[in-house]
C-alpha positions as CSV (number, residue, x, y, z in Angstrom):
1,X,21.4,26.8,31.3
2,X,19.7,27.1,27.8
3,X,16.7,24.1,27.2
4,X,17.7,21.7,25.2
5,X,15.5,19.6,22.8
6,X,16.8,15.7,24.1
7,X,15.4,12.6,21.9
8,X,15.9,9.6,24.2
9,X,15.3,5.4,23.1
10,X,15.1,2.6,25.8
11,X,13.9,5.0,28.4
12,X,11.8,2.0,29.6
13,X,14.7,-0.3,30.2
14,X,17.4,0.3,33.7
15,X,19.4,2.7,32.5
16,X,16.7,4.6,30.3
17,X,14.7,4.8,33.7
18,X,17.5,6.4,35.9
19,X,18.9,8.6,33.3
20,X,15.2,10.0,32.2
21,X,14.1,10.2,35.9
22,X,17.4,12.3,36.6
23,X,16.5,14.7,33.5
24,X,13.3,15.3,34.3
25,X,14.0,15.6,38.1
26,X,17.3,18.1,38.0
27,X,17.0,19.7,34.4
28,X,14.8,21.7,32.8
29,X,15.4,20.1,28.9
30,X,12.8,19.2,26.8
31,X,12.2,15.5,26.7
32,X,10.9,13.3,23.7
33,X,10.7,9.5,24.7
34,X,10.0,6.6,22.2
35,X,8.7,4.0,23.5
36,X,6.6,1.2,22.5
37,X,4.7,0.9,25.7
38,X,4.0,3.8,27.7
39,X,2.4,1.2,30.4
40,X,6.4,0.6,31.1
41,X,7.5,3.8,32.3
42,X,7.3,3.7,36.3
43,X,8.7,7.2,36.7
44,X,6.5,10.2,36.8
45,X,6.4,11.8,33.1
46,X,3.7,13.8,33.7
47,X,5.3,16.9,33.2
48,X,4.8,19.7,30.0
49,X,8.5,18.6,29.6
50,X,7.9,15.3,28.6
51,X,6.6,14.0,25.2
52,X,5.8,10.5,24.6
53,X,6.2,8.9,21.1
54,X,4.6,5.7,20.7
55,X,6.3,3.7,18.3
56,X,9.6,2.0,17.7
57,X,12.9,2.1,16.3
58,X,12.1,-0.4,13.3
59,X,10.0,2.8,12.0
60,X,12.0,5.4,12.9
61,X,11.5,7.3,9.3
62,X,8.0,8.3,10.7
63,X,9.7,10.8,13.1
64,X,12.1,12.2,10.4
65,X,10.8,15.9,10.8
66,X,11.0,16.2,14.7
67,X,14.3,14.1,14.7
68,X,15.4,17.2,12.2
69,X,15.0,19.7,15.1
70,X,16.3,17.5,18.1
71,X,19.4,19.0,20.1
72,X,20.8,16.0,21.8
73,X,19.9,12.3,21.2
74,X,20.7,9.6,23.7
75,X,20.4,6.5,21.8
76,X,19.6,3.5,24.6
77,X,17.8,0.8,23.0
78,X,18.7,-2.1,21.6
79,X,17.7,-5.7,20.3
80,X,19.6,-8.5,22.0
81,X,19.9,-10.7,18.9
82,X,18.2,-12.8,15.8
83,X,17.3,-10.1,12.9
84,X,16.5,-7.6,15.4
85,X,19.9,-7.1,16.1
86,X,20.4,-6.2,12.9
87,X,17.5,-4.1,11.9
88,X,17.3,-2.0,15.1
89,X,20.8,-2.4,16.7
90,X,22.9,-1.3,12.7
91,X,20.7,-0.3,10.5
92,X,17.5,1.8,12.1
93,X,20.2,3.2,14.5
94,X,22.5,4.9,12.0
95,X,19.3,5.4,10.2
96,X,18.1,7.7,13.1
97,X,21.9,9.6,13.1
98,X,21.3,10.0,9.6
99,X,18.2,12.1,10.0
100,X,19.6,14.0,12.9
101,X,20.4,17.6,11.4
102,X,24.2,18.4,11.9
103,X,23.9,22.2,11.8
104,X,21.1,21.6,14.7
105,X,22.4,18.6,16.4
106,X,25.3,19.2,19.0
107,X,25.3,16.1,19.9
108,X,24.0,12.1,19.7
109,X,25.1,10.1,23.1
110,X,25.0,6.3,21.9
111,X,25.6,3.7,24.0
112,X,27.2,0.6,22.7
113,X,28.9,-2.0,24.9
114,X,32.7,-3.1,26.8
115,X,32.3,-6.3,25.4
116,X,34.0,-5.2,22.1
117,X,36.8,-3.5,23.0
118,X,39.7,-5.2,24.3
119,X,42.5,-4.0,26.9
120,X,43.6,-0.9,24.8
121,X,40.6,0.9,24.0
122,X,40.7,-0.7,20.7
123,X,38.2,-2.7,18.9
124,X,38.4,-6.6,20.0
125,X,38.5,-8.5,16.6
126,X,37.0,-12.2,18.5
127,X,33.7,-9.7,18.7
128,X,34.0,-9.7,15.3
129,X,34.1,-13.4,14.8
130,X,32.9,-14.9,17.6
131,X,30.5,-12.4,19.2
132,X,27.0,-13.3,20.0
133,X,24.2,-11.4,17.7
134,X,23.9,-8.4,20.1
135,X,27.5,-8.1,20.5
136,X,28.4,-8.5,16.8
137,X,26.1,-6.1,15.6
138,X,27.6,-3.4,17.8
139,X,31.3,-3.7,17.0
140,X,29.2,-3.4,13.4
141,X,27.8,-0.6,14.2
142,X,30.7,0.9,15.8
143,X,33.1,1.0,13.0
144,X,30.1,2.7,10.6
145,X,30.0,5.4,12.9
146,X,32.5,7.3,11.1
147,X,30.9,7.4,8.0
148,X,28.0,9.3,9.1
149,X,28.0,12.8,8.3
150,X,27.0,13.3,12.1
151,X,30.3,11.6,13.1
152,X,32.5,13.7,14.7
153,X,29.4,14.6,17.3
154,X,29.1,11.3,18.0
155,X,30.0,10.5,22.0
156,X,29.9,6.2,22.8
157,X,29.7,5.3,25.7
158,X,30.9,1.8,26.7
159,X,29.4,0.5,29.5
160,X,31.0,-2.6,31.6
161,X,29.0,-4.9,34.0
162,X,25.7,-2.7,34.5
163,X,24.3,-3.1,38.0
164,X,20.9,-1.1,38.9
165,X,17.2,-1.4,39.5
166,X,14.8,-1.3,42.6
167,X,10.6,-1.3,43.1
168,X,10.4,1.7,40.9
169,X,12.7,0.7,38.2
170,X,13.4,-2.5,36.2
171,X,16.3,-4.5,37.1
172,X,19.7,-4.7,35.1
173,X,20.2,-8.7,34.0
174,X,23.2,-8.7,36.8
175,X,21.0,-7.4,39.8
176,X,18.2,-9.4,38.8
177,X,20.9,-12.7,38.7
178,X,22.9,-11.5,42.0
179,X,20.2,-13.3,44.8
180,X,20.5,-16.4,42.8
181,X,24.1,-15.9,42.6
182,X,25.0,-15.4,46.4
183,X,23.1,-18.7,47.1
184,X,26.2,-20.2,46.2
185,X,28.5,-18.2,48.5
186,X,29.3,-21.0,50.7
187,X,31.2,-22.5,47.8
188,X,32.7,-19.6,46.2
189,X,34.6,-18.3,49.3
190,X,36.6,-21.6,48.4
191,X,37.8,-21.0,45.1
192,X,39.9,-18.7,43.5
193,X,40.5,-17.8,40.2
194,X,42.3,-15.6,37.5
195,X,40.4,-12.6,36.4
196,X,38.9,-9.5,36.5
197,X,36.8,-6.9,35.5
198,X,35.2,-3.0,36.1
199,X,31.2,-2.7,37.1
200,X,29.4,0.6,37.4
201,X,25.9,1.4,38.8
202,X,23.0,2.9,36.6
203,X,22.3,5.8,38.5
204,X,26.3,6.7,37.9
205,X,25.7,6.0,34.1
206,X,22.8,8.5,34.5
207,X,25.0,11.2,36.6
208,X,27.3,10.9,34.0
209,X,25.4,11.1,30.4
210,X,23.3,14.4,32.3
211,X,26.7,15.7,32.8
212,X,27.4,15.1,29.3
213,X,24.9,16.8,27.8
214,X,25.0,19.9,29.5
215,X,29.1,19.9,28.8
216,X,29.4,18.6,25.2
217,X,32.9,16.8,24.7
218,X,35.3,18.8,22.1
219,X,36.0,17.5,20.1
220,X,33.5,14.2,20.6
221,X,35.2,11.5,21.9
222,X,34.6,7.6,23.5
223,X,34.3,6.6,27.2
224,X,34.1,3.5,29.0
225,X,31.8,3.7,31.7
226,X,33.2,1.7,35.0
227,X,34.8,1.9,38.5
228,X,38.2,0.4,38.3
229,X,39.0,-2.7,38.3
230,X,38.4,-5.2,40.1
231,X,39.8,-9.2,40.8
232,X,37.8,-12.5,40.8
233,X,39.6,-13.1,44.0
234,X,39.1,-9.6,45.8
235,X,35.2,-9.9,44.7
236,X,35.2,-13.1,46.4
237,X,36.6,-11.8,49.5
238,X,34.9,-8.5,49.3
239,X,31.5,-10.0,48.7
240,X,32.5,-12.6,52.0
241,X,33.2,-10.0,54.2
242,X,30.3,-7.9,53.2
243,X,27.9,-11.0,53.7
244,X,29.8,-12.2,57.5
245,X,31.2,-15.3,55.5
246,X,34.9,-16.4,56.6
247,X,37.7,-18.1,54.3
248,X,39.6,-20.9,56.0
249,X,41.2,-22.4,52.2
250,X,41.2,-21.5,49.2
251,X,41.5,-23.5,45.8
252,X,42.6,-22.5,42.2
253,X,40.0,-23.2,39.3
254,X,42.8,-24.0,37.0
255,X,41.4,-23.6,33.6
256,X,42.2,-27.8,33.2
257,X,39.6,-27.9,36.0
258,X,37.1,-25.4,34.7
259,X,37.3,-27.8,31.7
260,X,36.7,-30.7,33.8
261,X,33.1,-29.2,35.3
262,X,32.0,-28.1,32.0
263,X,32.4,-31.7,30.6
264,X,31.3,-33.3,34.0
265,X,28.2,-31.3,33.9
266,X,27.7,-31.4,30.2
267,X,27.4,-27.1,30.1
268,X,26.9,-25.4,26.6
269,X,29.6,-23.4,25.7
270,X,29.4,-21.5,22.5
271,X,32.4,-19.8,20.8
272,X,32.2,-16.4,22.5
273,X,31.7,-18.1,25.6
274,X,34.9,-20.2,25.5
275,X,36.2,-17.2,24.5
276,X,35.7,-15.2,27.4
277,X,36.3,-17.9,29.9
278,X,39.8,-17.7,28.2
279,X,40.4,-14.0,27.8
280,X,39.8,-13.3,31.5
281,X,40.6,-10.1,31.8
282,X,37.8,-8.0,31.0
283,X,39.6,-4.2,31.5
284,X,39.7,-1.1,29.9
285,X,41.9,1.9,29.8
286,X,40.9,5.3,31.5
287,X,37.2,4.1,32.8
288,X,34.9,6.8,34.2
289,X,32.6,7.1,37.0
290,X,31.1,10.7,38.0
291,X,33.8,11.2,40.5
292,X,36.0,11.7,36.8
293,X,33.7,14.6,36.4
294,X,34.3,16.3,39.5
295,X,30.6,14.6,40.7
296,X,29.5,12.6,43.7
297,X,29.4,9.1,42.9
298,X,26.7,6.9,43.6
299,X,28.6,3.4,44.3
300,X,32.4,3.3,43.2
301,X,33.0,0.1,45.5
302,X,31.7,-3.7,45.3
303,X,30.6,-3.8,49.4
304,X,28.3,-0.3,49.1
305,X,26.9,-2.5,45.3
306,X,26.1,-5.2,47.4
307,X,24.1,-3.4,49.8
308,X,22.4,-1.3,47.5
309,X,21.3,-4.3,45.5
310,X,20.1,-6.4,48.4
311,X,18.4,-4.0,50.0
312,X,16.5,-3.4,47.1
313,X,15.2,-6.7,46.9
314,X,15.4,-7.8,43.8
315,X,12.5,-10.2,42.9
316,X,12.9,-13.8,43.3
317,X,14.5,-16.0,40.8
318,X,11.2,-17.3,39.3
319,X,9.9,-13.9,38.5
320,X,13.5,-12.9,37.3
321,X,13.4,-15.7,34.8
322,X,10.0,-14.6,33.5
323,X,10.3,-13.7,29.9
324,X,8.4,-12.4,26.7
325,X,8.0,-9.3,28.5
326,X,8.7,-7.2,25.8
327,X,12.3,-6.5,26.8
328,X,13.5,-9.5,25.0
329,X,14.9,-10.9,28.5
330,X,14.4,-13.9,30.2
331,X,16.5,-12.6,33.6
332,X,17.3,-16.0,34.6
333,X,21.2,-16.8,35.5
334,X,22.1,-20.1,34.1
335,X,25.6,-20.2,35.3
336,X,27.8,-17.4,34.2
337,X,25.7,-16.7,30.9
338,X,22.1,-14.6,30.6
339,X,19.2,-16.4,29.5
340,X,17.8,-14.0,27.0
341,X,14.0,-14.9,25.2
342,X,12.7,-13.4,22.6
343,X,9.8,-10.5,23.7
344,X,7.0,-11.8,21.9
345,X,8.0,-15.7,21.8
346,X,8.7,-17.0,25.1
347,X,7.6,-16.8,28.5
348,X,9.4,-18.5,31.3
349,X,12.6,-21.1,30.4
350,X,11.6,-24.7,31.0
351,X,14.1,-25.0,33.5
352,X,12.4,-22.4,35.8
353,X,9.1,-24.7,35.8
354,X,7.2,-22.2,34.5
355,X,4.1,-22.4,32.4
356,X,4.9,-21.0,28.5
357,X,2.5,-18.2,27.7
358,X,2.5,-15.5,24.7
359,X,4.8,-12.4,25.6
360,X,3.7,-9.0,25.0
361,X,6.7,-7.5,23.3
362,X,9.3,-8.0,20.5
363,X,12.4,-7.9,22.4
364,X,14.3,-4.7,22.0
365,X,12.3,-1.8,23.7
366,X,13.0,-2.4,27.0
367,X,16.1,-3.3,26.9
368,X,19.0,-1.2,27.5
369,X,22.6,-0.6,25.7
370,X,25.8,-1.9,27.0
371,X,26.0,-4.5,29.5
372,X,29.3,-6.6,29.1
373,X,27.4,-10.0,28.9
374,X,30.0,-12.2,30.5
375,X,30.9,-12.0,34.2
376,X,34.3,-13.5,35.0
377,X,34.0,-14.7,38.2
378,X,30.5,-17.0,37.6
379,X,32.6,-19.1,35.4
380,X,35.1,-20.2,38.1
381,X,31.8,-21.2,40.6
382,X,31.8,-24.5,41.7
383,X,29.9,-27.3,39.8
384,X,26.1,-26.9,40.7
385,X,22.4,-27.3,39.3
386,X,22.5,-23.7,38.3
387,X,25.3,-24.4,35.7
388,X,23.4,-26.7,34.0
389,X,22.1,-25.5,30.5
390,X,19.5,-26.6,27.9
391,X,20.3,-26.9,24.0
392,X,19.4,-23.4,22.8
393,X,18.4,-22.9,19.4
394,X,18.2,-19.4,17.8
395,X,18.3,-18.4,13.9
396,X,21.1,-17.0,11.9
397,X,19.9,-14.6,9.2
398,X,21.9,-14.5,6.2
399,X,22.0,-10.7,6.5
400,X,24.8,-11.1,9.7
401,X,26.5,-13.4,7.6
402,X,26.7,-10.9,5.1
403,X,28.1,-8.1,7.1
404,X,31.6,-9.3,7.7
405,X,32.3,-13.0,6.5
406,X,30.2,-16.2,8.0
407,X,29.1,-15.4,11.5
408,X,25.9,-17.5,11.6
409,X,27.8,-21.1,12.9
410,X,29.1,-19.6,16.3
411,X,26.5,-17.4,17.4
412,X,24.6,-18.9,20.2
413,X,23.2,-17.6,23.5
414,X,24.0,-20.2,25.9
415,X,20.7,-19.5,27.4
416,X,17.3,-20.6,26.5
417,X,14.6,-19.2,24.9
418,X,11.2,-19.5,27.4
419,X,8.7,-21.8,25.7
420,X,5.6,-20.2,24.1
């Protein structure tokens, strides 16, 4: 198969790391990675293949000429929220699409995220209003996609709940969370709840973006990345099974009850999180795994993602929840929500006991596109320390409010940011 010039972003974040690793490992493309710390990147790169660009997205201009001779871009990175969400993840993103050549490009893979789409396909308007920074600023991005002159070779991806990582890769938020999680398995197993919602590995995402770029969709055309479906209450019982845990009784987290631990335990809920914990039903339409390629598929079932996780061993909690690494992510699980710092701000949360210390980064390199941000079943756990959430303060820049109407009021994390 002909070489193919591939500019890749995020390549230092989960997904970034599996999909370059499987490029430079079963391809024989030409690879150009930005990054804004080479230090990051714990696959092998040494290869004539590979060319590292130091830099960042906020000054992507200064790679306008190679960016006009660049076959494929995979577009990974992204900023989690404040104005970096809009600066990297709208504005220097359809700036880099704008400097892609269309006569050379055949195509620009960007990943965006589940989270704003809702049961159709269709873009979910509550992203719009409710959605937190990083979530608002891709349904923004999204619906400007069409007015690129690039547009019709543009191929999102929409990833669901993004599990991945191991000692040579950096942990997705979820796999870094899931130890911390399963502590609480001897409560779950009693509860059940209504909801549901599709997961996919990173390794698939990989399979499947490789796939892509060697077989160009005509025309150009959206997928959402995820195994099927799957309920709260078969995840419970899957995730019992797989761990030797029985169910004698089970009781329903009516959402009058759900309401009743949230005020019990005084837990932050911000507009797009009472959203969510009202919506439910996180599905999607048509979701993909390799195995909708005709390829083998790394983990299409919730027991085999267990064991694969666990057997990685993820670190422990207290390094999980380290921040200011320059990924912009603290790691920690505080209930059902992610704790996300700022790279460059924060080190670890107060809550994790950890002393503050200057981060290294700014909080968008490492970080990778796409994770739906809300799992449904953490919501329905039973009351316990790891609910409990500090106020959270963040900013609202006036230049979110000025996308699409005020947004500012009821965009909050629901995490906190680790103390510099």
């Amino acid at each position: 198969m002909t070489s193919k010039r591939i500019f890749v972003t995020g390549a230092s974040g989960c997904i970034g790391h599996y999909l370059t690793e499987t490029l430079i490992q079963e391809t024989d493309h030409e690879l150009y990675l930005l990054v804004r710390n080479p230090a990051k990147l714990k696959f092998d790169w040494q290869s004539p293949r590979v060319h590292l660009l130091q830099g960042d997205m906020r000054r992507i201009e200064r790679f306008a000429k190679l960016l006009g001779t660049i076959d494929v871009a995979v577009l990974v990175a992204t900023a989690w929220g404040g104005m970096d969400a809009y600066d990297i993840n709208i504005l220097k993103t359809l700036k880099l699409m704008e400097l892609l050549d269309p006569q050379k490009c055949e195509q620009v893979i960007y990943f965006s995220t589940a989270s704003i789409l809702d049961r159709q396909n269709e873009l979910l308007e509550p992203a719009r209003h409710f959605g937190t920074d990083y979530i608002f600023s891709k349904y923004q991005c999204y619906k400007r996609l069409s007015r690129l002159p690039i547009a019709s070779r543009v191929t999102t991806l929409f990833p669901t709940l993004v599990f991945g990582g191991d000692r040579t890769k950096p942990y997705s938020h979820l796999s870094s969370g899931l130890p911390e999680v399963l502590k609480w398995v001897e409560l779950i197993r009693f509860f059940q709840a209504e909801g549901s919602f599709h997961f996919i590995h990173a390794k698939d995402i990989a399979t499947i973006v490789k796939h892509l770029i060697d077989n160009p969709p005509q025309p150009a055309r959206p997928f959402v990345l995820g195994n099927q479906a799957i309920t709260v209450n078969e995840a419970i019982a899957q995730i019992c099974a797989t761990l030797g845990k029985s169910i004698s009784f089970s009781i329903n987290l009516y959402p009058w009850l759900t309401d009743i631990f949230i005020s019990l335990f005084r837990i932050q809920m911000s507009s797009w999180d009472r959203f969510c914990l009202n919506y439910r039903h996180f599905t999607y339409k048509d979701p993909v795994t390799p195995a909708t390629f005709g390829l083998p598929t790394y983990s299409s079932n919730l027991p085999d993602l267990l064991r694969i996780t666990l057997s990685s061993q993820p670190p422990p909690p207290e390094a999980a929840g380290m921040g200011g690494r320059g990924d912009g992510v603290t790691g920690k699980r505080q209930g059902s929500f992610l704790c996300r710092g700022q790279g460059g701000k924060g080190a670890r949360g107060k809550e994790a006991g950890g002393q503050g210390g200057k981060g290294d980064g700014e909080g968008w390199e490492d970080g990778e596109e796409g994770e739906a941000i809300f799992l449904p079943t953490l919501p329905t756990l039973p009351p316990a320390p790891l609910h409990k959430k500090l106020p959270c303060t963040r900013s609202s820049p006036k230049k979110l409010n000025q996308l699409d109407g005020p947004q500012g009021k009821h965009h909050h994390y629901g995490g906190n940011k680790g103390s510099a």
